[in-house]
Residue, then its C-alpha position, 0 to 999 in steps of 0.5 A: x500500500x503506498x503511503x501518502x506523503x500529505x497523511x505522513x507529514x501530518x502524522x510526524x507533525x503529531x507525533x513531534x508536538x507529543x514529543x514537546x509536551x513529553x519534554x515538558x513534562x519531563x522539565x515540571x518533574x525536575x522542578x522542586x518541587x514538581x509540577x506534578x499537574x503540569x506533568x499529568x497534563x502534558x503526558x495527557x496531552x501526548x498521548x491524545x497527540x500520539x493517538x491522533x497522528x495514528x488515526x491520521x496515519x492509518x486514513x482516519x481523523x481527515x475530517x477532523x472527528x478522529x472516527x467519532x461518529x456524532x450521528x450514533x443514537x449513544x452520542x446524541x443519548x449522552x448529550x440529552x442526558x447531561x443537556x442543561x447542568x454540569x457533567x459531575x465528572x468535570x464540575x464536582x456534581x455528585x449526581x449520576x448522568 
C-alpha cells in the first residue's frame, strides 16, 4: 500500500508536538518541587497527540472527528442526558448522568 506523503507529514507533525509536551513534562518533574499537574497534563496531552497522528496515519481523523461518529443514537443519548447542568465528572456534581 503506498503511503501518502500529505497523511505522513501530518502524522510526524503529531507525533513531534507529543514529543514537546513529553519534554515538558519531563522539565515540571525536575522542578522542586514538581509540577506534578503540569506533568499529568502534558503526558495527557501526548498521548491524545500520539493517538491522533495514528488515526491520521492509518486514513482516519481527515475530517477532523478522529472516527467519532456524532450521528450514533449513544452520542446524541449522552448529550440529552447531561443537556442543561454540569457533567459531575468535570464540575464536582455528585449526581449520576
Amino acid at each position: 500500500m503506498p503511503h501518502d506523503a500529505a497523511r505522513l507529514d501530518e502524522t510526524r507533525s503529531w507525533l513531534n508536538k507529543a514529543s514537546k509536551d513529553l519534554r515538558a513534562a519531563a522539565h515540571d518533574l525536575q522542578a522542586a518541587p514538581p509540577l506534578l499537574e503540569d506533568v499529568d497534563f502534558h503526558c495527557q496531552q501526548a498521548a491524545e497527540k500520539v493517538l491522533k497522528g495514528f488515526l491520521v496515519c492509518g486514513g482516519n481523523g481527515d475530517d477532523g472527528t478522529f472516527g467519532t461518529d456524532r450521528t450514533q443514537p449513544e452520542y446524541k443519548g449522552s448529550r440529552e442526558v447531561t443537556e442543561g447542568r454540569p457533567h459531575p465528572r468535570t464540575h464536582g456534581d455528585p449526581r449520576p448522568l
